[in-house]
N, C-alpha and C positions, 0 to 999 in steps of 0.2 A: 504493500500500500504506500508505505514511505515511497518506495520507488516512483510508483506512480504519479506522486505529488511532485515529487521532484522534475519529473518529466514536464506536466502539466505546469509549473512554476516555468521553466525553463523556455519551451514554447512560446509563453504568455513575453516573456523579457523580449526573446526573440525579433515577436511580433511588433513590441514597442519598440526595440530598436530599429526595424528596418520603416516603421511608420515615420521615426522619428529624423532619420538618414534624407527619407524620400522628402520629407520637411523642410529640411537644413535644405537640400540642393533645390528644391524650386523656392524657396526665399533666399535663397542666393542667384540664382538664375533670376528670379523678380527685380532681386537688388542692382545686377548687370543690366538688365533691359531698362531696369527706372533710372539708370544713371548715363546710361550709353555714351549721352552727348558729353558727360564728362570723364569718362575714361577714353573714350575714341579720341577727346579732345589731343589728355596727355600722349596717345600712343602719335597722333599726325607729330604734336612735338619731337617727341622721340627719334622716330624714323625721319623726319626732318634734319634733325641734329646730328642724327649718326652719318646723315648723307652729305652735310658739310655745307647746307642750303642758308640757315642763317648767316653763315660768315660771307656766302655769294652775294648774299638780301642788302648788307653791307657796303658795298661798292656799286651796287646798281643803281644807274645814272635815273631810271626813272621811278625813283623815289626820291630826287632830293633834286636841288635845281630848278628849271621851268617847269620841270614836269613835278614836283614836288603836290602832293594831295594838300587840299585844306581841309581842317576840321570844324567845320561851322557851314550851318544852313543859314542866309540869313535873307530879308527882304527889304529895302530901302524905297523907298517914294522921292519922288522930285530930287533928282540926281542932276552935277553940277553940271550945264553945257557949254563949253567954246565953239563957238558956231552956230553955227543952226541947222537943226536934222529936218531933211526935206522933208516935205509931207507924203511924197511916194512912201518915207519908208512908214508910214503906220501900220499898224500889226505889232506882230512880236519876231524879235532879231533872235536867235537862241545855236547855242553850240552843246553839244553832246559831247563828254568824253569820259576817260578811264579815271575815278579818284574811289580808291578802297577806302572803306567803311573802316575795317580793322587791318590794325599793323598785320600784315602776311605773316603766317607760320615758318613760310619755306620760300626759295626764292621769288619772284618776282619778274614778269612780261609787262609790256603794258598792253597788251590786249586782255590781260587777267581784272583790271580794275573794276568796278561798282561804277553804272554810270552816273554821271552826274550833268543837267541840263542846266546853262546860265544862260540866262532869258532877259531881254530890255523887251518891256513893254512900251511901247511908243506911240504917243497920240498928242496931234499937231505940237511938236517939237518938245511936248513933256515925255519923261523915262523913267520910269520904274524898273528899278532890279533885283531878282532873285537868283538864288541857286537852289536847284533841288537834285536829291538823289531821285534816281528810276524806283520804284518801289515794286523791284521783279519779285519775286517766288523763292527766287536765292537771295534775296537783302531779308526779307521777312523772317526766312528761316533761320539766317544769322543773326540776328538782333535777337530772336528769342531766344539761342543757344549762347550770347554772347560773346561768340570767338568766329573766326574763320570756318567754313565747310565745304567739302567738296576737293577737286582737283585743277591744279591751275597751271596754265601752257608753261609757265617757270619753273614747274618741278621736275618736268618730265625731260631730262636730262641721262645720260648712262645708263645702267645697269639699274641703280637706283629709281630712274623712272618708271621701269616696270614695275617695280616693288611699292611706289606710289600710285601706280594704277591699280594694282591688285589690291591693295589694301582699301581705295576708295572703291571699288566694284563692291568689296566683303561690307562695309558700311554702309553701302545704297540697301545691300541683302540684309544686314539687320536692322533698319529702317531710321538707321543717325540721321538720314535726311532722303526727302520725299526728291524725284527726279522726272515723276509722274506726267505733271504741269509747266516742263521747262525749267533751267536751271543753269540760265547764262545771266548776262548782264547788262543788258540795251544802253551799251556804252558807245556806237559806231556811228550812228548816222540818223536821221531824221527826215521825212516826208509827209507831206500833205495829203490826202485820197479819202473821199469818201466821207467827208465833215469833219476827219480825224487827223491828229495829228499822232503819225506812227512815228516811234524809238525802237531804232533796229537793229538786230546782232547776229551775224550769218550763221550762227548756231543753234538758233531761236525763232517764236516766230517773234512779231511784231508785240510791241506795248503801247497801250494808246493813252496819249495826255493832254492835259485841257489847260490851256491856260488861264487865267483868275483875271479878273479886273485889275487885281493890284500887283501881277506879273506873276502870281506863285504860281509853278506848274505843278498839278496837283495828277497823279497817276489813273486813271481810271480802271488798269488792267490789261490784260495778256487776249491779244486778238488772234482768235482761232478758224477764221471765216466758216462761222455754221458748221466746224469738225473737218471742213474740206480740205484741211495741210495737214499732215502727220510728220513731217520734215520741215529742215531750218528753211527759213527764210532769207533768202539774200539782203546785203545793209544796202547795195544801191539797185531798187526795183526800176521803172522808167514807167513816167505816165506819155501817153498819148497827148499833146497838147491842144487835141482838135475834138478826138475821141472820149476823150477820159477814162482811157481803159488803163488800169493796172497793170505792167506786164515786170514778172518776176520769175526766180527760180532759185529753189535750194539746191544744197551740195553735202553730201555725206560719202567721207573717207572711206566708212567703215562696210558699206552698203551698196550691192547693185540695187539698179541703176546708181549711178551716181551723181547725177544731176536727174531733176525734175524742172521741168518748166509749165508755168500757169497764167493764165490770163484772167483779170477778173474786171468787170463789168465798172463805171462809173462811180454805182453804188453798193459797191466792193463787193460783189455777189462772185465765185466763182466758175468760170465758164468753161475752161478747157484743163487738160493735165499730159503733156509728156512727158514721157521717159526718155533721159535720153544718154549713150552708153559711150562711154572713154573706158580708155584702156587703164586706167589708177584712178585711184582715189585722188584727186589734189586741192589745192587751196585756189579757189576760183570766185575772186574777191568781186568784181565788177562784170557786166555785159553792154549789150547795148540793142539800141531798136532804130530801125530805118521803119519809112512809112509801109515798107511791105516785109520786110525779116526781121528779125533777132538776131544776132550774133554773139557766139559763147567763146568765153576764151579759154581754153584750154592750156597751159603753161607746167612748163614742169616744175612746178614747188610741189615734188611728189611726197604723200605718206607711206615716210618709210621709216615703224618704229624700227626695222634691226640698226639703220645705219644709226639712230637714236642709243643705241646701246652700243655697237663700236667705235663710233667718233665721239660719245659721249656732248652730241650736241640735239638740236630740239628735233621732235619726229618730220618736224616739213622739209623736206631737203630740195634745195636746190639742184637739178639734176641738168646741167645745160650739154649731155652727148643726147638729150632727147630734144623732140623740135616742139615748135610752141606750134597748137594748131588752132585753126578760126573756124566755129564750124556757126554756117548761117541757114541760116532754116527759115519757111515763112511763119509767120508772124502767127498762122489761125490753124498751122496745119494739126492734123487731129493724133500723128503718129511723128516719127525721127525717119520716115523713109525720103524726103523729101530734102534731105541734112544735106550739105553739100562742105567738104571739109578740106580747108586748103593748108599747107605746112609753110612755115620759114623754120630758118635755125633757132636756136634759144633765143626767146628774152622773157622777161618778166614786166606783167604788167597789173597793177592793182588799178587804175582808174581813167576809164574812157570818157574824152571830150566830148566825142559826138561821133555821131556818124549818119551821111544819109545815102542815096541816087544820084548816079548820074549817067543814065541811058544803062547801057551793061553793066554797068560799074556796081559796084559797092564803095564808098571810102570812108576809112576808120581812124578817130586822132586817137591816142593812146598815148599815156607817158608809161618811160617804156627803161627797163632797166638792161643791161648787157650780163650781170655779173650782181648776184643778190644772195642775202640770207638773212633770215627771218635771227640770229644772233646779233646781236647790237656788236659787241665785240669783234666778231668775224667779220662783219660788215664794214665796223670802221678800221681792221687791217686792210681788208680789200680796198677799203677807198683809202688809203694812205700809197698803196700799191697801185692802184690805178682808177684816178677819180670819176675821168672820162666814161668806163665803162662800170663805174659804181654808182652814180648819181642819175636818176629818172630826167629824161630830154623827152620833150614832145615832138611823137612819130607816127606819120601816114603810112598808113595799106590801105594798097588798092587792088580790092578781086575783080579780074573780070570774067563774069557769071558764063560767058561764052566758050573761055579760052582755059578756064583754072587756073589761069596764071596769076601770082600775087605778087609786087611791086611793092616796094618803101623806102619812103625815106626821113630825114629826121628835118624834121619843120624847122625849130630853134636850136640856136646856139645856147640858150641858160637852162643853168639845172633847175628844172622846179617838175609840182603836182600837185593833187585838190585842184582840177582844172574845174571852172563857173563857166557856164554859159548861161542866156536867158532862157528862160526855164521855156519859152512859148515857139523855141527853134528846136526843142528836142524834137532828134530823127530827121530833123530840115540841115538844109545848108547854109552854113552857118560861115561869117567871117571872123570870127574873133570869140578866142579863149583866153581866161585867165589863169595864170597857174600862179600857186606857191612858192617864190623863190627860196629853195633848199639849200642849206649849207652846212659844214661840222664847224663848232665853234667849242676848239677843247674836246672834250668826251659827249657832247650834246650834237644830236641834226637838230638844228633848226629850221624856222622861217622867217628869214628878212627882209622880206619882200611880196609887192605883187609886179608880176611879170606878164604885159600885154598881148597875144600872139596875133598875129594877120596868117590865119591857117592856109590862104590863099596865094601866099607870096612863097613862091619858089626859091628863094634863095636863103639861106639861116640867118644872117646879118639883118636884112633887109625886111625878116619877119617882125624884128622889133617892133613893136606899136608903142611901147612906152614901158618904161619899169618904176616902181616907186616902193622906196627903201624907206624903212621904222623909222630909221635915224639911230644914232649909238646906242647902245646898251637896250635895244627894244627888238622884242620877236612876235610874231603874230602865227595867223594859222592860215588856216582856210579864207580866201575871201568871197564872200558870194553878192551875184550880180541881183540888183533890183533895177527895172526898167524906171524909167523916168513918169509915163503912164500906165497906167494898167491897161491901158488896149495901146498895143503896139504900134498901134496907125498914127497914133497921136504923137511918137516916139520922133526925134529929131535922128534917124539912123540906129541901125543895129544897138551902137555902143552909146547909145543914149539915157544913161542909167549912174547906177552908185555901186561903190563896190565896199561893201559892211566887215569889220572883221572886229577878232578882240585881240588886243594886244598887250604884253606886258614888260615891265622894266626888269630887267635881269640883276640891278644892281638896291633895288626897295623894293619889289614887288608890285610896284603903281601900274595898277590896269586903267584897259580904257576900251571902249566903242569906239571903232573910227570909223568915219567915214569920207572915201575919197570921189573922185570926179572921173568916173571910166573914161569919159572921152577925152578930155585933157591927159587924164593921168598926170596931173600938177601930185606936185610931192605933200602940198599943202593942204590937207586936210578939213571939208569942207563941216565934217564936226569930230569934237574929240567931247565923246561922252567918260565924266570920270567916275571910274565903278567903286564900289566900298569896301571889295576885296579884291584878294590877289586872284586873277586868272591863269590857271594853269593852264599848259601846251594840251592839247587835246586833240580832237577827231574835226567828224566833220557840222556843219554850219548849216543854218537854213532859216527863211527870210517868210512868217507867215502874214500875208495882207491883212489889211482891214478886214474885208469882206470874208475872207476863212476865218479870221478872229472870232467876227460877229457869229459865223455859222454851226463855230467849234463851242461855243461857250456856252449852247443849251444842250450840247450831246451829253448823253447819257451812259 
């Protein structure tokens, strides 16, 4: 009987122990999954640290200097003006670009940053200014986690970047943060369409923002047209200037097809969808529209994580024993059989001027690179080694539709990009772009300039139209062109307009609104708006009217 009890005693302990085990490990497993966001936090530190990324974070040029982030939202009313801001420009003036939220874990791109919009609201020569961040899906999610999340083009360097990859794959799988809904940062570009004003990131789709009476651009949300895109959204789309049709396309590394192209309707309804197939995945930054094609550019900044783990450099590589190909397609077609796809040797191109017809032709402006790499570092050995073939020049191709034969040649003698035209000649033929005058100044590319082109004038010298320089210690960005009227007809010539930018002192941080005289291109600035804080180097610009004003500020 003893025995027996003994048994039954024995059993019963058993039982409470292995109740009591199964306890312990799912209130510890509870305890992991209720803490995630902070232990995932420590380990990104970690594996950060052992990969020697903070000490790189340290020396990179776009965290400190022009490019330097600010810490502060802030909104001012009735800001000082020298001059007087014409009244074409009413609307709101605003630039988009890359300023992270929180100091980075691990190194640092400046395509990695939190975008952030700095808006002049302008009505009959009064200006109001804000800055605001985008308020994506990934800002949200970090501000409640209070640290950095995710994985960012600056880590993903060596051996180590796989190890960065994988570890953010395993953190998406234990749900440290949702990827669901998108998870870039509409840090790139900005456009009008559809009563909306979209903020774009060719990883993403669009974010739509309203701006306030009293300039705050306030986020509305993540634009998904009706569930009709499942893929990023290109940051430069092209509207129709006649049509109002949206014409865009995403691009995915990872994924056949690897381009999609789409058309959507005025009132952004989605109309068509192709596929359409390159031999690599690549980085395929810009397109373009004639009144009857599209044009894709194809360019070998190919994804290639291995050479990312043998040259211990970033996965896009520049790969120039491949050719850059043009592939032009009509505009409505319903498939990619219709693709017509012409080769030259390498070059590298993020952003098209224009392009329109002319009889057989096609012709396409393009600033155009010889010799590139998405490394700040390698890029600025390269260009210490050979400037000429380092620095973006604006360059014609001409296909003709007949023959397949493609022709180029390089417009201008100055290095620049962020070429403006007026927005009411996209697809048309156009006489005059302006570009970004580009230069290394120290460890920094700058912009010190705008540089006039006459895309018409055959000789490089003679293309000059005009150039006008900051003046000492002053860089700027993008400049974008506002017509003088809002109906063209009314316009004294093409280059009858202003050219807006924001510009900053490299030696106090004194920013500014400027605006110049396109058709003079007088170096004297027909107003200097002075802002309340410092504006960092950023992306690209865009110039929204009155009347979009008026029509954005009751969207919903």
């Amino acid at each position: 009987m003893t025995g027996s009890v003994f048994s039954t005693d024995t059993t019963s302990f058993s039982s409470h122990l292995v109740g009591f085990s199964i306890a312990l490990t799912a209130a510890g497993l509870t305890t992991l999954w209720l803490t995630r966001l902070t232990w995932s936090y420590w380990v990104d530190c970690a594996l950060a640290a052992s990969l020697g990324l903070p000490k790189r974070q340290k020396d990179n040029i776009f965290l400190k200097g022009v490019y330097k982030p600010v810490d502060e939202e802030v909104n001012v009313q009735g800001l000082k003006v020298i001059g007087q801001v014409p009244l074409s420009l009413n609307g709101v003036f605003c630039r988009v670009g890359p300023n992270p939220y929180f100091k980075p874990i691990g190194d640092y791109h400046l395509f990695d940053g939190d975008g952030m919009i700095f808006a002049c609201r302008i009505s009959n020569g009064a200006v109001n200014f804000s800055n605001s961040y985008v308020d994506t899906n990934r800002l949200r999610q970090e501000k409640a986690a209070g640290h950095p999340l995710g994985l960012k083009m600056g880590d993903l360097r060596g051996f180590g970047g796989l190890l960065e990859l994988a570890w953010h794959q395993l953190e998406i799988k234990l749900g440290v943060y949702n990827v669901k809904d998108g998870f870039q940062t509409a840090n790139t570009a900005l456009i009008y369409h559809a009563n909306k004003l979209l903020v774009l990131h060719e990883g993403d789709l669009p974010y739509a923002v309203r701006a306030l009476c009293n300039g705050v651009i306030e986020t509305m949300g993540r634009v998904n047209y009706e569930g009709k895109i499942k893929h990023p959204f290109t940051a430069h789309p092209k509207i129709d200037p006649q049509t109002g049709e949206l014409f865009f396309f995403g691009y995915n590394v990872n994924k056949h097809p690897h381009v999609t192209y789409k058309v959507a309707d005025p009132e952004g309804h989605v109309q068509s969808s192709v596929p359409i197939t390159i031999p690599h995945g690549v980085m395929m930054h810009d397109f373009a529209i004639t009144q009857d094609y599209a044009i894709f550019l194809d360019c070998p900044l190919v994804f290639k994580p291995d050479e990312m783990v043998k040259k211990r450099t970033l996965p896009f590589v520049y790969d120039d024993s491949q050719p850059t190909r043009f592939g032009i397609l009509p505009r409505y077609a319903q498939n990619e059989d219709a693709m017509r796809w012409f080769e030259v040797p390498a070059v590298m191109m993020f952003h098209v001027a224009n392009a329109w017809q002319e009889g057989n032709q096609v012709k396409l402006f393009s600033c155009c690179f010889d010799q590139f790499s998405l490394d700040v570092t390698e890029a600025k050995n390269k260009a210490k080694a050979n400037r000429a073939a380092s620095q973006q020049r604006l360059r014609e191709f001409t296909f003709n539709l007949d023959t397949g034969v493609v022709s180029q040649r390089v417009v201008s003698n100055v290095f620049g990009d962020f070429p403006s035209i007026p927005r009411h000649l996209a697809g048309r033929k156009t006489r005059y772009t302006y570009l970004a005058i580009m230069e290394w100044q120290g460890e920094e590319p700058v912009f010190v300039g705008v540089h006039k082109v006459d895309m018409q004038c055959e000789n490089e010298e003679a293309a000059n139209a005009g150039i006008i320089l900051y003046g000492s210690n002053v860089v700027g960005g993008e400049a974008f062109f506002v017509p003088s009227h809002q109906d063209p007809a009314d316009c004294d010539g093409e280059d009858s307009g202003h050219l807006v930018t924001f510009t900053q002192n490299t030696k106090d941080g004194a920013s500014e609104m400027r605006v110049y005289n396109a058709k003079t291109m007088s170096q004297e600035p027909v107003a200097r708006v002075l802002l309340p804080l410092r504006c960092p180097s950023g992306f690209h610009c865009y110039h929204m009217s009155e009347e979009q004003y008026q029509a954005q500020a009751g969207m919903l």
